[in-house]
C-alpha positions in Angstrom: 26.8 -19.4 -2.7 23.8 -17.9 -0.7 24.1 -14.0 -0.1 21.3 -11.9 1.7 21.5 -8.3 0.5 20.0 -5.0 1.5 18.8 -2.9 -1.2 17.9 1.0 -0.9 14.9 2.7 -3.3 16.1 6.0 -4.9 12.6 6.6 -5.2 11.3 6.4 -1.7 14.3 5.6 0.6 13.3 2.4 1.9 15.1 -0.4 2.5 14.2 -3.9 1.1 16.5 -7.4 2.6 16.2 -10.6 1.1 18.3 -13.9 0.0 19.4 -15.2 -2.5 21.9 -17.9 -4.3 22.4 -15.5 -7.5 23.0 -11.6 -6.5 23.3 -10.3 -9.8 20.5 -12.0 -11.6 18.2 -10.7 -8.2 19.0 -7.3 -8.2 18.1 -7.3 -11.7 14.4 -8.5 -10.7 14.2 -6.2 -8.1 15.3 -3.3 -10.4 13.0 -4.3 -13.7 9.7 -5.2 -11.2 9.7 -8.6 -11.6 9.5 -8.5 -7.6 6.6 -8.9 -5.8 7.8 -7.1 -2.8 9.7 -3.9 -4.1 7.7 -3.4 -7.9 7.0 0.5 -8.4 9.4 1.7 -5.9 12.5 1.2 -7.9 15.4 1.7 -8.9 16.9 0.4 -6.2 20.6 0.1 -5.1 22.6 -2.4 -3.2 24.0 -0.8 -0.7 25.0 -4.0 1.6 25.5 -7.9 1.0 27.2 -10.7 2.8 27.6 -14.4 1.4 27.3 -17.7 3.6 28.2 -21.1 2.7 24.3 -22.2 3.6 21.1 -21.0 2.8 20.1 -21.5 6.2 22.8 -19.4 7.8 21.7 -16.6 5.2 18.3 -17.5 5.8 19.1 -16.6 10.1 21.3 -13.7 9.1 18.2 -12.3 6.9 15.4 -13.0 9.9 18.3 -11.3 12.3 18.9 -7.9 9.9 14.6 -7.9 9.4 13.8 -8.1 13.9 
């Protein structure tokens, strides 16, 4: 099932969304900067997540929680 999270640095405070099919196997990326996006400004916590039964309706939800 598709999820899109929000994710908080303990380092910095910032806030990182994104989507995904596999939550746990994501965060895990995020945390061991094997992402792009969020390297060096780990460790980061989920603080929120919802699950859709579409990637595109996470996809919308994502672009929504990002505007």
């Amino acid at each position: 099932m598709p999820f899109i999270y929000v994710l908080q640095s303990s380092m910095t405070g910032g806030y990182y969304t994104g989507a995904t099919s596999n939550l746990e196997v994501r965060l895990s990326q995020h945390n061991s900067d094997q992402s792009r996006s969020t390297k060096n400004r780990g460790p980061w916590t989920l603080i929120h997540n919802e699950e859709f039964s579409t990637l595109a309706e996470a996809l919308r939800r994502e672009r929504f929680l990002k505007t």
